[in-house]
N, CA, C and O atoms as a Maestro MAE file, in Angstrom:
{
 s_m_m2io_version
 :::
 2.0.0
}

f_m_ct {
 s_m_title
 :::
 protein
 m_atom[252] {
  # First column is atom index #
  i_m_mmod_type
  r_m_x_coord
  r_m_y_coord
  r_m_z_coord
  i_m_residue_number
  s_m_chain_name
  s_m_pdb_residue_name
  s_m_pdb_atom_name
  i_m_atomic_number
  :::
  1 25 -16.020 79.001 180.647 1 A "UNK " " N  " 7
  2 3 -17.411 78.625 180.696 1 A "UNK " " CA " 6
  3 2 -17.604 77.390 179.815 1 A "UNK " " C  " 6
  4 15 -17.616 77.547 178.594 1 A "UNK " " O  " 8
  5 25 -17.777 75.992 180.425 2 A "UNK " " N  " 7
  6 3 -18.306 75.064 179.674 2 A "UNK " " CA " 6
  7 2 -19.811 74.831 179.363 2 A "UNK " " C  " 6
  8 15 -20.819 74.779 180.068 2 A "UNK " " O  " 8
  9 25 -19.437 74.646 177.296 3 A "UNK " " N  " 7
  10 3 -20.770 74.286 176.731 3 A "UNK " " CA " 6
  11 2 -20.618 73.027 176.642 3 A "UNK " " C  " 6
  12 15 -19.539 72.441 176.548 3 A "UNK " " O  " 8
  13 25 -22.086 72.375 176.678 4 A "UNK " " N  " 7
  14 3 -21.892 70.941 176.300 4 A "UNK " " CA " 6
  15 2 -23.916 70.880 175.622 4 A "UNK " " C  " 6
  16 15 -25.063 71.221 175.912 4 A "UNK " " O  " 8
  17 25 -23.107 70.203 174.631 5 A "UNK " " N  " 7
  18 3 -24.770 69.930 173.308 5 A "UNK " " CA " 6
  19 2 -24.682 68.587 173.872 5 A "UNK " " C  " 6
  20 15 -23.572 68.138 174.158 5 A "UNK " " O  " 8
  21 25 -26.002 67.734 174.104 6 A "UNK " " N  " 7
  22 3 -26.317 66.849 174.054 6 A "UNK " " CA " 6
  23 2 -27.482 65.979 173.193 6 A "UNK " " C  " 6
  24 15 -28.495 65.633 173.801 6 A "UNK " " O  " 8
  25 25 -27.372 65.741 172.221 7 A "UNK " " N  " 7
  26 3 -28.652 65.428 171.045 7 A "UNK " " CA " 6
  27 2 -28.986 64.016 171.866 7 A "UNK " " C  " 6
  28 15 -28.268 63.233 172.488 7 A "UNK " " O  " 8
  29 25 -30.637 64.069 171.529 8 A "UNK " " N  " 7
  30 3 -31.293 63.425 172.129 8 A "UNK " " CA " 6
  31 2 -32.609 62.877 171.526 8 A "UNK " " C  " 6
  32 15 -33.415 63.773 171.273 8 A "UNK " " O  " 8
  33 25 -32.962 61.805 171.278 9 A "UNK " " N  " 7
  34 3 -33.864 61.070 170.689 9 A "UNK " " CA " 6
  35 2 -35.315 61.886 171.455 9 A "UNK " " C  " 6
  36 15 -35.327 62.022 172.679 9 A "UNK " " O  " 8
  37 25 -36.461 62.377 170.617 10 A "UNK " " N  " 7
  38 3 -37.505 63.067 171.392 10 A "UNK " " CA " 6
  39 2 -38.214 61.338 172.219 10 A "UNK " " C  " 6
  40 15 -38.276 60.150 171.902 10 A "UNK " " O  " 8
  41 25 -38.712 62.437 173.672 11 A "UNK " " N  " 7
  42 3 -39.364 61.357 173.926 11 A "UNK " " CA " 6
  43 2 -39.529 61.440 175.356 11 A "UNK " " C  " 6
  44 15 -40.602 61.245 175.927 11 A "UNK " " O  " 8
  45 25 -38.478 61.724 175.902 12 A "UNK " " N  " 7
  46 3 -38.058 62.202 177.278 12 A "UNK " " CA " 6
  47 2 -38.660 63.194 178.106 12 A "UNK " " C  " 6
  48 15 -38.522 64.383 177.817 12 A "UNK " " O  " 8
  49 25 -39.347 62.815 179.159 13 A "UNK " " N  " 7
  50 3 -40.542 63.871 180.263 13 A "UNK " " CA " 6
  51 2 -38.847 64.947 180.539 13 A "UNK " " C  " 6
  52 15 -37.647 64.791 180.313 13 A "UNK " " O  " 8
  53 25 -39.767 66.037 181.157 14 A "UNK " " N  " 7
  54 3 -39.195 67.044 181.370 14 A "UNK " " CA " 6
  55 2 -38.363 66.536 182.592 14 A "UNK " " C  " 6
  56 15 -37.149 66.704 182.478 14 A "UNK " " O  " 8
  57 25 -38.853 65.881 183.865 15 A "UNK " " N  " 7
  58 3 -38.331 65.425 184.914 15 A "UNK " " CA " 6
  59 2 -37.123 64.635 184.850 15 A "UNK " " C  " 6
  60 15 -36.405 64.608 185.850 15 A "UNK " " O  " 8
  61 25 -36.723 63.846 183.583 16 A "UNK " " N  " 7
  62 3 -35.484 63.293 183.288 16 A "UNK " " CA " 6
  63 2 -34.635 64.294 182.542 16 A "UNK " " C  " 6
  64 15 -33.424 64.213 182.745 16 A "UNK " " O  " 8
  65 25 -34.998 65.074 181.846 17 A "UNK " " N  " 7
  66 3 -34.377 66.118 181.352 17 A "UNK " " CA " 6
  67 2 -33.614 66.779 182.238 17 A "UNK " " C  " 6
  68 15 -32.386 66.711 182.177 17 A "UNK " " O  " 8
  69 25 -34.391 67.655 183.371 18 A "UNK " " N  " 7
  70 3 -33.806 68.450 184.576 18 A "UNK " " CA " 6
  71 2 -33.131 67.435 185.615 18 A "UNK " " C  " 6
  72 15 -32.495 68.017 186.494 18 A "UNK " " O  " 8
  73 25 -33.136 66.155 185.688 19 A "UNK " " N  " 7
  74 3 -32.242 65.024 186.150 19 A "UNK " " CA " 6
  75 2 -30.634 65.099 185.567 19 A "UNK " " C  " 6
  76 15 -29.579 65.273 186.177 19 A "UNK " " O  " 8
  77 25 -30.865 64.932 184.391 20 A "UNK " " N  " 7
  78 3 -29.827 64.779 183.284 20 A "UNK " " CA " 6
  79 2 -28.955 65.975 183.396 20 A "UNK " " C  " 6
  80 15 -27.764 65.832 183.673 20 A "UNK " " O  " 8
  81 25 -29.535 67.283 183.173 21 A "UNK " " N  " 7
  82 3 -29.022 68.482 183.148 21 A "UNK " " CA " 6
  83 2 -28.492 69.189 184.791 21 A "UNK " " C  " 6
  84 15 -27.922 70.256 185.022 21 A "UNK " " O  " 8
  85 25 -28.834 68.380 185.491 22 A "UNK " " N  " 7
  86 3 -28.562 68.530 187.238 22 A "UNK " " CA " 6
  87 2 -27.229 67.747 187.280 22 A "UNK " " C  " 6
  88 15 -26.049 68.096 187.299 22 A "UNK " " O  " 8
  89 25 -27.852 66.578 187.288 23 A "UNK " " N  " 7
  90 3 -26.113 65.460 186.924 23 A "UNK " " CA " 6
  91 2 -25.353 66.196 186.510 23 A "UNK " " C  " 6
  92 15 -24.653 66.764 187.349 23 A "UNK " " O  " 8
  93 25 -25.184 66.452 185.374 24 A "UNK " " N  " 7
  94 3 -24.408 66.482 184.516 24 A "UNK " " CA " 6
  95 2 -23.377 67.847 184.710 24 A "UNK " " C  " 6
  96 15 -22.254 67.951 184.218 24 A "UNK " " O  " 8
  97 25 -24.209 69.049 185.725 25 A "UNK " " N  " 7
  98 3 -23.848 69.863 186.041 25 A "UNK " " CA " 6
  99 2 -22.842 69.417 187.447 25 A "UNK " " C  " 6
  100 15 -21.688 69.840 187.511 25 A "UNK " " O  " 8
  101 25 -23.169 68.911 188.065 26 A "UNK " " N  " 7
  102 3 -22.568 68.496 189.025 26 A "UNK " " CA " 6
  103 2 -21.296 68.049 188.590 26 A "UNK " " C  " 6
  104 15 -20.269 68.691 188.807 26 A "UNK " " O  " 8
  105 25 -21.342 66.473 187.703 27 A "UNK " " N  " 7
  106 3 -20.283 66.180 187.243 27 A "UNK " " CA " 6
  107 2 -18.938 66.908 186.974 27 A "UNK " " C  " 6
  108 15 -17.828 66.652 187.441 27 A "UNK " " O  " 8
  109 25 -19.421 68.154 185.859 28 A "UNK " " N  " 7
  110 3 -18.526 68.753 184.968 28 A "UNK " " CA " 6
  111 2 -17.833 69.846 186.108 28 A "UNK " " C  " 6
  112 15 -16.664 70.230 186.084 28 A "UNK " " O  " 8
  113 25 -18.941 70.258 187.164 29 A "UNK " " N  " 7
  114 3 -18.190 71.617 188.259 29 A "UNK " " CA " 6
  115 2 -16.965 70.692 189.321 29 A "UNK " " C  " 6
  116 15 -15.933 70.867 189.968 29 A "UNK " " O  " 8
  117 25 -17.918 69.678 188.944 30 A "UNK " " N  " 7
  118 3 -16.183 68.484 189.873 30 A "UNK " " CA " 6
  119 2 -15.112 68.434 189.270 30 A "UNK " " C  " 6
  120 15 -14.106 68.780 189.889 30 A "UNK " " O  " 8
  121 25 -14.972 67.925 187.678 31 A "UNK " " N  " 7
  122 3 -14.067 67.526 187.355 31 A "UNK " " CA " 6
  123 2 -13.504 69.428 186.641 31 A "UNK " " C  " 6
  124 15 -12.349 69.297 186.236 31 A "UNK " " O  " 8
  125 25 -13.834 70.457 186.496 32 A "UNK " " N  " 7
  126 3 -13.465 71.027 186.374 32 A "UNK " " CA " 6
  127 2 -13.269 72.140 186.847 32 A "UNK " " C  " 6
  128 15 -12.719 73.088 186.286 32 A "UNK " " O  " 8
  129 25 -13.731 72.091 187.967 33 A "UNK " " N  " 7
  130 3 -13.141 73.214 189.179 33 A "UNK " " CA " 6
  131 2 -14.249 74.515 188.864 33 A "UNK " " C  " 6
  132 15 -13.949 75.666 189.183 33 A "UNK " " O  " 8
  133 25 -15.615 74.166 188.170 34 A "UNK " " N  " 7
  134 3 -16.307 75.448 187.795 34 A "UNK " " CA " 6
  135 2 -17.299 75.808 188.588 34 A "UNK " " C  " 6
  136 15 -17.392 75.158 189.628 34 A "UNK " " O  " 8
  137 25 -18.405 77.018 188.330 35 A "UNK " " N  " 7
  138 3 -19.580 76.985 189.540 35 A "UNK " " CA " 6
  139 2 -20.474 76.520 188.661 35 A "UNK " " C  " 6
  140 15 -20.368 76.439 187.438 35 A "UNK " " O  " 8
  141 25 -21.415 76.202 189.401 36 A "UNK " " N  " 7
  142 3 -22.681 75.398 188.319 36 A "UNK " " CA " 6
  143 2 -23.609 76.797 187.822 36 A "UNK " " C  " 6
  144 15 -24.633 76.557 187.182 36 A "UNK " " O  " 8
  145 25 -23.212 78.440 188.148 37 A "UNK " " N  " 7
  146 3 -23.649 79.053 186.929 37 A "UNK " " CA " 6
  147 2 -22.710 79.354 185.857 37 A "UNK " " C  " 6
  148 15 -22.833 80.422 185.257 37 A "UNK " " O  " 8
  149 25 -21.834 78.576 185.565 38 A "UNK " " N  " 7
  150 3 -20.583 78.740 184.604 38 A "UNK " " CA " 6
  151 2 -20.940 77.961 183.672 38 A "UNK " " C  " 6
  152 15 -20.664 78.363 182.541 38 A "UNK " " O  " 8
  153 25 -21.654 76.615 183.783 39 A "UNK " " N  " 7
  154 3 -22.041 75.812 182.877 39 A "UNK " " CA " 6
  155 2 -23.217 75.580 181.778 39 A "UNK " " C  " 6
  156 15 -24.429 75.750 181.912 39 A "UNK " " O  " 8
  157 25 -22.743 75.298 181.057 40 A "UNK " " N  " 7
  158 3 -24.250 75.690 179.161 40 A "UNK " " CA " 6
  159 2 -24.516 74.253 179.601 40 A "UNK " " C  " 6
  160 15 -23.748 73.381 180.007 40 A "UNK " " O  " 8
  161 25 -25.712 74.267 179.417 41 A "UNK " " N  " 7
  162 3 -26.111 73.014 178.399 41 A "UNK " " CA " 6
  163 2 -27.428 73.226 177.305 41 A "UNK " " C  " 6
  164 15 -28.419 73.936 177.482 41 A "UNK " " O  " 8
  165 25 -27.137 72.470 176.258 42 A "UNK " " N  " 7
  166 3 -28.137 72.303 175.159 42 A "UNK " " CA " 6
  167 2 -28.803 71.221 175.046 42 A "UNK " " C  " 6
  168 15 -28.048 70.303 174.727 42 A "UNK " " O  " 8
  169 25 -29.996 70.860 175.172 43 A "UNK " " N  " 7
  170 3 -30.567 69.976 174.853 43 A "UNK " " CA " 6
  171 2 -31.013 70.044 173.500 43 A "UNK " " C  " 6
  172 15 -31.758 70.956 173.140 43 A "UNK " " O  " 8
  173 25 -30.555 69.008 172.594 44 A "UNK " " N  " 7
  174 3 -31.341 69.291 170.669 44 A "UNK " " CA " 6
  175 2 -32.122 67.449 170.663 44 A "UNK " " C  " 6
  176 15 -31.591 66.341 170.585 44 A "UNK " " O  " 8
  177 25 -33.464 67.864 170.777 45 A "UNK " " N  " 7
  178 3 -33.983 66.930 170.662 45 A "UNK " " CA " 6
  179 2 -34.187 66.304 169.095 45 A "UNK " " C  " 6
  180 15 -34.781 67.048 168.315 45 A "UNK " " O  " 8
  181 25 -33.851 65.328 168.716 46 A "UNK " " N  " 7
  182 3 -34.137 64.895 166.993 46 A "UNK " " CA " 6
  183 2 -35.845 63.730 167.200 46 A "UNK " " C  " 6
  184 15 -36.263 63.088 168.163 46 A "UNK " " O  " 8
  185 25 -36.258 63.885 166.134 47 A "UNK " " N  " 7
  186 3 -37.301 62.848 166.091 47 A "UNK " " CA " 6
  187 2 -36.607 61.803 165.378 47 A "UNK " " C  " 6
  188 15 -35.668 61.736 164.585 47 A "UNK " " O  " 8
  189 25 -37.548 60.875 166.046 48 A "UNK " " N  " 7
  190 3 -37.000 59.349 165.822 48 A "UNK " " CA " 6
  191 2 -36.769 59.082 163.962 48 A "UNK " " C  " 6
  192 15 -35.988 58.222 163.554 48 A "UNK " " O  " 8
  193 25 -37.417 59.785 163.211 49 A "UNK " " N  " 7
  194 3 -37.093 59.628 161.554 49 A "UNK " " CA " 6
  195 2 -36.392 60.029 161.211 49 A "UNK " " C  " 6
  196 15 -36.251 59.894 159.996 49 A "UNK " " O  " 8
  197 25 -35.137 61.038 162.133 50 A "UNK " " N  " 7
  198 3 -34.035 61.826 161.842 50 A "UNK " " CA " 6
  199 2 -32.995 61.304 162.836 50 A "UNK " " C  " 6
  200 15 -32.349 61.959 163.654 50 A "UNK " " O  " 8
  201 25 -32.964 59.771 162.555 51 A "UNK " " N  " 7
  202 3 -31.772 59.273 163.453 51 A "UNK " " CA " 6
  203 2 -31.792 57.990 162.944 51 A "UNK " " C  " 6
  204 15 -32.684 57.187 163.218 51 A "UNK " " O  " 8
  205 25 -30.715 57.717 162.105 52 A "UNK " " N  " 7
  206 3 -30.318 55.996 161.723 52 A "UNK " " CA " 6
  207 2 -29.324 56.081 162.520 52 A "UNK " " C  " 6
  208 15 -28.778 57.107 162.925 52 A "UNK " " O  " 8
  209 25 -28.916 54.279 162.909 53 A "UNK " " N  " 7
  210 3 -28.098 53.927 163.115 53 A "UNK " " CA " 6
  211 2 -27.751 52.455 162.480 53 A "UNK " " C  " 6
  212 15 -28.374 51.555 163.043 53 A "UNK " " O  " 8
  213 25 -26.897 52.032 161.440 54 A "UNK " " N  " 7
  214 3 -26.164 50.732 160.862 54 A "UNK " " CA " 6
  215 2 -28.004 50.704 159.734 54 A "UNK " " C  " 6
  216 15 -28.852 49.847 159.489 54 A "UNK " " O  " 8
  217 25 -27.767 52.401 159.327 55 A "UNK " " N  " 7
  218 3 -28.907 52.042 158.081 55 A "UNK " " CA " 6
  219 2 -30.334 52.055 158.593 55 A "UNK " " C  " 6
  220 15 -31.090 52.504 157.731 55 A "UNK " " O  " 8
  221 25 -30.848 51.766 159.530 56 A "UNK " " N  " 7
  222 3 -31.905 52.019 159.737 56 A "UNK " " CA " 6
  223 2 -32.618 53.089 160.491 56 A "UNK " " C  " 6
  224 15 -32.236 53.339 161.634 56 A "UNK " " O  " 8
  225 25 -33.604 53.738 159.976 57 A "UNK " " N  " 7
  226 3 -34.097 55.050 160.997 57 A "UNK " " CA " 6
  227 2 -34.518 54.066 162.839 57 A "UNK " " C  " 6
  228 15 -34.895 52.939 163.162 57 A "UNK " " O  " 8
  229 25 -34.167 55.296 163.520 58 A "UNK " " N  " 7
  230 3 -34.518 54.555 164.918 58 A "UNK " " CA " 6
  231 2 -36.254 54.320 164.572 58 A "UNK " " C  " 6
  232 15 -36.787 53.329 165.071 58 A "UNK " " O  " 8
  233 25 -36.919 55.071 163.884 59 A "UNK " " N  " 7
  234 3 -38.611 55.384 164.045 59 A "UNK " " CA " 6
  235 2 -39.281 54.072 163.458 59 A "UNK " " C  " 6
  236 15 -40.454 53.771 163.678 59 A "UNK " " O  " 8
  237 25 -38.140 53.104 162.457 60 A "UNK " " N  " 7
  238 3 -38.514 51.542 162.019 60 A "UNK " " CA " 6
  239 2 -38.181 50.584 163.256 60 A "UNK " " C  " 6
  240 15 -38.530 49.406 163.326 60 A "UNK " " O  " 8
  241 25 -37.521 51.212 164.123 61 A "UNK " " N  " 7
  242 3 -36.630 50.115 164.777 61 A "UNK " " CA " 6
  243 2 -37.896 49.682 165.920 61 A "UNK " " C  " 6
  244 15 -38.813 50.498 166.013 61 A "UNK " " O  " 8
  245 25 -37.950 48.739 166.568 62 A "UNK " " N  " 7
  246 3 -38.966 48.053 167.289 62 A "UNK " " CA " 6
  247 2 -37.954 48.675 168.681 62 A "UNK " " C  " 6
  248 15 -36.729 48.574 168.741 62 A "UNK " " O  " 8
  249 25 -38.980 49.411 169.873 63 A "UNK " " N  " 7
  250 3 -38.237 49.892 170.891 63 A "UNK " " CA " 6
  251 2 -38.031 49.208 171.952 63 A "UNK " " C  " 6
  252 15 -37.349 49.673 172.864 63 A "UNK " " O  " 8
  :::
 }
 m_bond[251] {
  # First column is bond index #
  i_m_from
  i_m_to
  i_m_order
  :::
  1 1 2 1
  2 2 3 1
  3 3 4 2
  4 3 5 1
  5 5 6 1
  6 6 7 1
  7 7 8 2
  8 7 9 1
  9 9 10 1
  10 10 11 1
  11 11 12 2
  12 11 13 1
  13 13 14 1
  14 14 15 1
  15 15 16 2
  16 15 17 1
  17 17 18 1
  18 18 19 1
  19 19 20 2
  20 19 21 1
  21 21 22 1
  22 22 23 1
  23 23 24 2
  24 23 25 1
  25 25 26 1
  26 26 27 1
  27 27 28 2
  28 27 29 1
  29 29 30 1
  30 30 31 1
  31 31 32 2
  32 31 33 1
  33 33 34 1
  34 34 35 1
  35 35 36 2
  36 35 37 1
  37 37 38 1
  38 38 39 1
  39 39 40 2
  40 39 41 1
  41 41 42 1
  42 42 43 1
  43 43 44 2
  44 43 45 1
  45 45 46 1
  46 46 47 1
  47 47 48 2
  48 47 49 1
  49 49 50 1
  50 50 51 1
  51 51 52 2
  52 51 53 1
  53 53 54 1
  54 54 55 1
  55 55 56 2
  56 55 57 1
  57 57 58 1
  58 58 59 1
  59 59 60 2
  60 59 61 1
  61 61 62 1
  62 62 63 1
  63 63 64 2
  64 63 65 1
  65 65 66 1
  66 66 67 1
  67 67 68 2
  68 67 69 1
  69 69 70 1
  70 70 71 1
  71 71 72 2
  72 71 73 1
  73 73 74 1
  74 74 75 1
  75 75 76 2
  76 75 77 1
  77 77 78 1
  78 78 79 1
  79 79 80 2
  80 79 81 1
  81 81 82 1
  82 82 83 1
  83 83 84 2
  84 83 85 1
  85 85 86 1
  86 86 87 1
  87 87 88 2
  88 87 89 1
  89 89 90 1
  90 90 91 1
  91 91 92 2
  92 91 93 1
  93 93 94 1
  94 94 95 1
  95 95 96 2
  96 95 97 1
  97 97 98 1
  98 98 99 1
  99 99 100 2
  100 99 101 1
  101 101 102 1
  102 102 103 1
  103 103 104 2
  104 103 105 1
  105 105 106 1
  106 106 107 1
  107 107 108 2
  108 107 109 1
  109 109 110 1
  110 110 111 1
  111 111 112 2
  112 111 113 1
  113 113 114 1
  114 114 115 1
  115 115 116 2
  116 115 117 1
  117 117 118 1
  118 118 119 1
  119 119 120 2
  120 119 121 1
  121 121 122 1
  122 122 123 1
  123 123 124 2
  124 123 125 1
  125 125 126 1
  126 126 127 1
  127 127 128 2
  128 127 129 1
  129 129 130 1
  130 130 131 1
  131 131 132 2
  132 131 133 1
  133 133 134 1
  134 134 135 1
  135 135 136 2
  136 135 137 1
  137 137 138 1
  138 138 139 1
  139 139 140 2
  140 139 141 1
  141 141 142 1
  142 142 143 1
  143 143 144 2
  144 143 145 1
  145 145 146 1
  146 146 147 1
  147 147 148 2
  148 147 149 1
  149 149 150 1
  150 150 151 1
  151 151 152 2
  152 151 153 1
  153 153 154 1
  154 154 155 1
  155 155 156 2
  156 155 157 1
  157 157 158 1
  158 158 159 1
  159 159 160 2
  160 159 161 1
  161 161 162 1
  162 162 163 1
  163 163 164 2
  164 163 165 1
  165 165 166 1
  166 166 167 1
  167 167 168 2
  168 167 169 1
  169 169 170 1
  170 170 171 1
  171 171 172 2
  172 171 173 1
  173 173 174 1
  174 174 175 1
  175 175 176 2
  176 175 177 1
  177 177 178 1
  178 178 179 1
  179 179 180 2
  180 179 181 1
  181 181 182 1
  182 182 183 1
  183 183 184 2
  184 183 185 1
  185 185 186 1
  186 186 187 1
  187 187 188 2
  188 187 189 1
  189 189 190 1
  190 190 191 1
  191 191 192 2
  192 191 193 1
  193 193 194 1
  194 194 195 1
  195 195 196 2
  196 195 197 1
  197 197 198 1
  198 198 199 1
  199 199 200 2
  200 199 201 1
  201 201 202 1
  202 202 203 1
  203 203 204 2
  204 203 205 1
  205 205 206 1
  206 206 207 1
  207 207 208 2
  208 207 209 1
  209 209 210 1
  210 210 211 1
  211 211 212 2
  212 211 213 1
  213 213 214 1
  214 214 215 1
  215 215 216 2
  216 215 217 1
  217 217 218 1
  218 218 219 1
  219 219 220 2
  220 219 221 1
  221 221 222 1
  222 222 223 1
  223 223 224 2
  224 223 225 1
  225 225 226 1
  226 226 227 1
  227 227 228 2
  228 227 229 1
  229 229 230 1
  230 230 231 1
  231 231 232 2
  232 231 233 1
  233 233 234 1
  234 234 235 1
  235 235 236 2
  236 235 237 1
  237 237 238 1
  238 238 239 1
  239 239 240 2
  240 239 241 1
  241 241 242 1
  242 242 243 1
  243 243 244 2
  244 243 245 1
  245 245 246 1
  246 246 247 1
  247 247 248 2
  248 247 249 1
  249 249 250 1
  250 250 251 1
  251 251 252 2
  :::
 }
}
């Protein structure tokens, strides 16, 4: 049974979410021979003040 966490900047409508998590299911039952009720996924959404990257929070960064 594959898990897969995907952390994710908040922000994202539900409709790209269940996009993402459809893909992604697809993908993984291809390349690994599974059924798509075999597969986890986690969505961990972070807010933008709990994510630097090269020092700066994303929530300073101009989007």
């Amino acid at each position: 049974m594959p898990i897969v966490q995907v952390h994710l900047l908040e922000g994202r409508s539900s409709e790209q979410k269940k996009k993402l998590v459809a893909e992604m299911t697809a993908s993984i039952c291809s390349a690994l021979g599974v059924k798509p009720e075999q597969v986890r996924i986690i969505l961990s959404e972070m807010a933008r003040g709990d994510f630097a990257v090269g020092g700066v929070l994303s929530s300073e960064k101009n989007h």
